[in-house]
MARPA-687160 format. One line per 3 residues: number of its first residue (from 1); their letters; for each residue x, y negated, z negated of C-alpha. Coordinates in Angstrom, 3 decimals. Example, Ala and Ser with C-alpha at 12.3 -4.5 7.8 and 13.67 -1.06 7.14 Angstrom:
<recs>
1> AS> 12.300,4.500,-7.800 ~ 13.670,1.060,-7.140 $
</recs>
This chain:
<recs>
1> XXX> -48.136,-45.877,55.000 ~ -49.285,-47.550,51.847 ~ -49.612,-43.933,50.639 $
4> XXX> -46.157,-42.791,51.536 ~ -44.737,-45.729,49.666 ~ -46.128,-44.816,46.313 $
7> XXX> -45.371,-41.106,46.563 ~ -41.736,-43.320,47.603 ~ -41.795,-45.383,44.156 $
10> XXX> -43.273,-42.386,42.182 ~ -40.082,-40.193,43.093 ~ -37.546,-42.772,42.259 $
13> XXX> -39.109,-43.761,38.953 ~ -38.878,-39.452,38.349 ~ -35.269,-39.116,38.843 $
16> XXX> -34.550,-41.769,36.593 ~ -36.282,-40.384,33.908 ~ -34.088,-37.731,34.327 $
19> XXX> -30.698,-39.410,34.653 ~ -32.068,-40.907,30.960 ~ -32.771,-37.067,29.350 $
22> XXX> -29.621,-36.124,30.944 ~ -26.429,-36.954,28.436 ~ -22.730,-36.260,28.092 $
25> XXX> -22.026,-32.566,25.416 ~ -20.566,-33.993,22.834 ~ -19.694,-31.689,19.357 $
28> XXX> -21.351,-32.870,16.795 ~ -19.970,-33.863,13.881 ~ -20.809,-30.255,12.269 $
31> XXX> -19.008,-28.649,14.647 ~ -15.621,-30.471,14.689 ~ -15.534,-29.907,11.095 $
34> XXX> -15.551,-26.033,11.385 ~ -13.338,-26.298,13.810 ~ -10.848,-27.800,11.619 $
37> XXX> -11.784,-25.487,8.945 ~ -11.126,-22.590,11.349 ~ -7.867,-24.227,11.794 $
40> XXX> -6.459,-24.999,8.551 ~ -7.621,-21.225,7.884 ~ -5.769,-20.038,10.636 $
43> XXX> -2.792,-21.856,9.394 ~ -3.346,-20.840,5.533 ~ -2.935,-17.237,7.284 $
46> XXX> -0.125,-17.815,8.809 ~ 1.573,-19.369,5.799 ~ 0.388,-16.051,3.266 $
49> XXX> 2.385,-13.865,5.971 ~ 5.621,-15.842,5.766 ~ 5.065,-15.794,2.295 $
52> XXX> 3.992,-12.059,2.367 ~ 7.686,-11.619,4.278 ~ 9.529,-12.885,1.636 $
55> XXX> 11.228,-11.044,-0.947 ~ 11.915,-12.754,-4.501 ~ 14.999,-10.849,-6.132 $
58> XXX> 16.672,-11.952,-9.004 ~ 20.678,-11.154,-9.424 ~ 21.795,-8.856,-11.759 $
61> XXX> 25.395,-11.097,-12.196 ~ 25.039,-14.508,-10.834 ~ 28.666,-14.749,-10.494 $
64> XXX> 28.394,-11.971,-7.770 ~ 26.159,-14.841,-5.538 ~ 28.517,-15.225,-2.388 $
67> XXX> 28.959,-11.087,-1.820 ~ 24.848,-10.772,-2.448 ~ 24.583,-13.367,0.243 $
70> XXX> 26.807,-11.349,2.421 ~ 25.029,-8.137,1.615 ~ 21.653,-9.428,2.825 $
73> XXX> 23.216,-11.025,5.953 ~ 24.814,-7.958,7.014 ~ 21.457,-5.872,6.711 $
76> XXX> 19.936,-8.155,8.957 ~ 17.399,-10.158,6.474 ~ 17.651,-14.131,5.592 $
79> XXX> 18.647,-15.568,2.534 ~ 16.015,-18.196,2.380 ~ 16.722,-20.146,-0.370 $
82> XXX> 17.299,-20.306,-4.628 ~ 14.371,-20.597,-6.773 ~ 16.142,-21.001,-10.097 $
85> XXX> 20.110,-21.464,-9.779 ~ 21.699,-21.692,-13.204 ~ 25.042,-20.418,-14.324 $
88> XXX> 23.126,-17.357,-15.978 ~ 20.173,-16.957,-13.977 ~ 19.539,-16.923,-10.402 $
91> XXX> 17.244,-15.973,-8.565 ~ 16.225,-15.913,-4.765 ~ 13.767,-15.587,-1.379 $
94> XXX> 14.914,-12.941,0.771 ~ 13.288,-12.717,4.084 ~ 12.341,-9.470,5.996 $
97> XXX> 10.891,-8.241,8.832 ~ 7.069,-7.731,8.484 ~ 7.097,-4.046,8.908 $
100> XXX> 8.345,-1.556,6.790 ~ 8.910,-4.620,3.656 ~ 8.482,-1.754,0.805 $
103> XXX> 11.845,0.027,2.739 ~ 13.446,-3.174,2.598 ~ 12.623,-3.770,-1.608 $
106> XXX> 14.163,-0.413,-1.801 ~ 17.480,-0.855,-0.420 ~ 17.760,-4.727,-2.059 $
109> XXX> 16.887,-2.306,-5.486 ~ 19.527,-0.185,-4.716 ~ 21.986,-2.310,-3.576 $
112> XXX> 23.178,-3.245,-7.229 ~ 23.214,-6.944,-6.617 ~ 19.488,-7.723,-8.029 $
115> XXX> 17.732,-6.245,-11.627 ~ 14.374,-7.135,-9.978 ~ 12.971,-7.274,-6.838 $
118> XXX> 9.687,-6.917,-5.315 ~ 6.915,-8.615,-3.190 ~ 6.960,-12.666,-3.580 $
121> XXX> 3.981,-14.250,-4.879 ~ 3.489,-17.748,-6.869 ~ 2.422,-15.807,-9.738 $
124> XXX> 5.456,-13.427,-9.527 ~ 7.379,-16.412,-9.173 ~ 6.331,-18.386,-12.030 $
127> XXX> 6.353,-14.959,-14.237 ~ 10.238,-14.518,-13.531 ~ 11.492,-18.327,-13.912 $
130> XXX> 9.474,-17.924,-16.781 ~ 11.007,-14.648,-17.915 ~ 14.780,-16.108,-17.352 $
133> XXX> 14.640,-19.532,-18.747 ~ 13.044,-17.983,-22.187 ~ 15.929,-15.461,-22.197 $
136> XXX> 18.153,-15.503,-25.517 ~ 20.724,-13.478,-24.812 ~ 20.769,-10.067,-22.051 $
139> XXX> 23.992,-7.357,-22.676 ~ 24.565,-5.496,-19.471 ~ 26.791,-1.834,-19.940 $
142> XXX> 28.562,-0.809,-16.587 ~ 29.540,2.536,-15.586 ~ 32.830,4.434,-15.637 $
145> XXX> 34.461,7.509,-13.798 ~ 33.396,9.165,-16.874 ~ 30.404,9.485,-19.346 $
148> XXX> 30.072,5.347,-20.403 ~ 27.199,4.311,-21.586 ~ 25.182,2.303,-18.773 $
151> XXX> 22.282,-0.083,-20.018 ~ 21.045,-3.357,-20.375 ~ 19.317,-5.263,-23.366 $
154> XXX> 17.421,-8.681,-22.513 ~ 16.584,-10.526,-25.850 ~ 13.874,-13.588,-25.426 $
157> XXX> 13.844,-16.493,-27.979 ~ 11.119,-15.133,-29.721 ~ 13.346,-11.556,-30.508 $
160> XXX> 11.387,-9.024,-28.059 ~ 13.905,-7.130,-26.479 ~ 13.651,-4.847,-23.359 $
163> XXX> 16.007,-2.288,-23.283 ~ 16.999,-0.065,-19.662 ~ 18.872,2.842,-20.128 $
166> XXX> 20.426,4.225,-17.328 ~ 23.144,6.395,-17.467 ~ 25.300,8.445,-21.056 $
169> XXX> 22.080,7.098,-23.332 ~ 19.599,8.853,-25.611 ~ 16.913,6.983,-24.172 $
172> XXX> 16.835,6.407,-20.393 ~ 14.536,3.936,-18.592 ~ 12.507,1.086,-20.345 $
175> XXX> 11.804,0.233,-23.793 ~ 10.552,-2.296,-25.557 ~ 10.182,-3.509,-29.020 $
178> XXX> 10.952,-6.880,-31.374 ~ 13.407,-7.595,-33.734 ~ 12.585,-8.435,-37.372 $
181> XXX> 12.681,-11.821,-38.434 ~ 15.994,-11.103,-40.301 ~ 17.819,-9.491,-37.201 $
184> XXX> 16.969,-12.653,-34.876 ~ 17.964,-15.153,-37.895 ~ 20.977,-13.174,-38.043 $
187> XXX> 21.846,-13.113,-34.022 ~ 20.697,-16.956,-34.030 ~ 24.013,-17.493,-36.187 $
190> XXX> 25.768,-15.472,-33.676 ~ 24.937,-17.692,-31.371 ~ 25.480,-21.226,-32.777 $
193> XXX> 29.187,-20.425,-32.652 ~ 30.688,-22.789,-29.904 ~ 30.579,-20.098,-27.094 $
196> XXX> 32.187,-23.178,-24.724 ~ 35.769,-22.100,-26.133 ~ 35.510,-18.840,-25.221 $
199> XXX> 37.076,-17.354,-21.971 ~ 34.690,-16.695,-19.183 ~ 36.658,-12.992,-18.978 $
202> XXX> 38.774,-10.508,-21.471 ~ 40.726,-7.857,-19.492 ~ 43.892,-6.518,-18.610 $
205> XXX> 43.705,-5.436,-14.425 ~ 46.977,-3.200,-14.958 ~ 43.767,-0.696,-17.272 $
208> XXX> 41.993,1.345,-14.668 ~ 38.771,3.161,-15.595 ~ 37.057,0.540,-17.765 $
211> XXX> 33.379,-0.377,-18.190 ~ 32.642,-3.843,-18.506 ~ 30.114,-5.718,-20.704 $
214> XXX> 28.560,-8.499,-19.679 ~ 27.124,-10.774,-22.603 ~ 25.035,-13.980,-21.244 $
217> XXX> 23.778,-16.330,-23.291 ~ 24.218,-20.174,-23.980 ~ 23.889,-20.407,-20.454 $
220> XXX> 27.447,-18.655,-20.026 ~ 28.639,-14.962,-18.812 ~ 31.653,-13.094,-20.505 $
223> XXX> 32.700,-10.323,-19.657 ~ 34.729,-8.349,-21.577 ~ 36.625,-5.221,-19.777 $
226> XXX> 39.551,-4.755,-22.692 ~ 38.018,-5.058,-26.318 ~ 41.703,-5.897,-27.179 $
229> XXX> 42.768,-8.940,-30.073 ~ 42.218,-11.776,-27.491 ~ 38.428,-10.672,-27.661 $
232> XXX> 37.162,-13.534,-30.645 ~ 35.947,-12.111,-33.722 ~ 32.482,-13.448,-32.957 $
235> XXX> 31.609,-11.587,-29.798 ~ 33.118,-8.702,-31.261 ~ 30.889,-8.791,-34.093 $
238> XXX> 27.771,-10.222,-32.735 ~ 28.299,-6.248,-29.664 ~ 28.496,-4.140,-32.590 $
241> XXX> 25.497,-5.958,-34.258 ~ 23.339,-5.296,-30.903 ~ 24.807,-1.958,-30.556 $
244> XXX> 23.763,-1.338,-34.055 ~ 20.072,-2.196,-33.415 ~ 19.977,0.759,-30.522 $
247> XXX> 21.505,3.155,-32.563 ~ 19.572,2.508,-35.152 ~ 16.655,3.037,-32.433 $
250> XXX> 18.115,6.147,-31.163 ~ 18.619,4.735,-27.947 ~ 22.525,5.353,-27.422 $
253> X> 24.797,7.210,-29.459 $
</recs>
């Protein structure tokens, strides 16, 4: 009996021992901590696909905003929002669907509403704002039923100019090259002029068949359709200035 009772007591004291080495999982501190990681890297994923779905276009006339909104609502993408919105410079997110996004950049190219377009990224973001808010002065040719010259001629403050030929020039696609010191003193003066009094357009609807030219700068856009004696002397002389420069280049004729 006295036997049975310590074999009793040794038991008990046993399967305490082990209710002591016995304790709740709990992650240690190490482990929590990747698991957060592991989160916030799943959701800094997630984010660089939205981001990798978005389209950063800038418009080729900011004037044209409300049918450019239209055109990307009716091809089925979102107009997400404005990352630089002034009167002469505007540009945009444009969501699309994750497959296929280089089809999509195509047919925004093509469209005609947008000069740039392509893949958004910060630094592609920053590059453009960048690009637009330095601009001087840009000169944008349209077409006409006939052989018009069609180009465009961006001018920064610091006189490099890129020049896009498109259509009727001596010299299509890009070029680029700066303008002497005299030529940007000279288009400075140009430019001092109190562009504020002039007329946001020069044109006469009843004239069919006429290619407009777009001159922005000061943040304003004229366009001129009928180079007729309401056009002021100092956008007249300040075209055939610019247009001098490119023929002097050989780039139109």
């Amino acid at each position: 009996m006295k036997a049975f009772c310590i074999s009793l007591f040794l038991l008990i004291l046993s399967c305490n021992e082990t209710k002591k080495e016995t304790k709740p999982s709990v992650t240690s501190p190490e482990e929590v901590s990747t698991e957060v990681e592991k989160n916030n890297d799943d959701v800094v994923t997630k984010e660089k696909v939205m981001v990798n779905n978005k389209i950063i276009a800038v418009l080729n006339n900011p004037k044209k905003l409300a049918k450019a909104k239209e055109m990307v609502k009716n091809s089925g993408f979102t107009w997400d929002k404005m990352i630089l919105d002034k009167n002469t410079a505007k540009i945009a997110l444009i969501e699309v669907p994750e497959k296929d996004k280089n089809r999509w950049i195509e047919a925004l190219k093509t469209s005609g509403y947008f000069k740039e377009v392509a893949l958004n990224s910060d630094e592609l973001a920053k590059e453009l704002i960048e690009k637009e808010t330095n601009t001087l002065l840009t000169l944008n040719k349209t077409n006409c039923l006939g052989d018009c010259p069609v180009y465009s001629m961006s001018i920064d403050k610091k006189g490099n100019v890129t020049f896009n030929g498109k259509q009727y020039v001596v010299e299509k696609g890009v070029k680029e090259f700066t303008l002497t010191d005299k030529e940007l003193t000279t288009l400075n003066e140009y430019l001092a002029k109190d562009f504020s009094s002039f007329k946001e357009m020069y044109d006469n609807p009843k004239v069919m068949d006429l290619p407009s030219t777009f001159i922005t700068c000061n943040d304003k856009q004229i366009q001129i359709r009928l180079w007729n004696d309401d056009v002021p002397d100092t956008l007249l002389e300040m075209h055939e200035y610019l247009e001098g420069i490119l023929l002097e280049k050989k780039y139109v004729n």
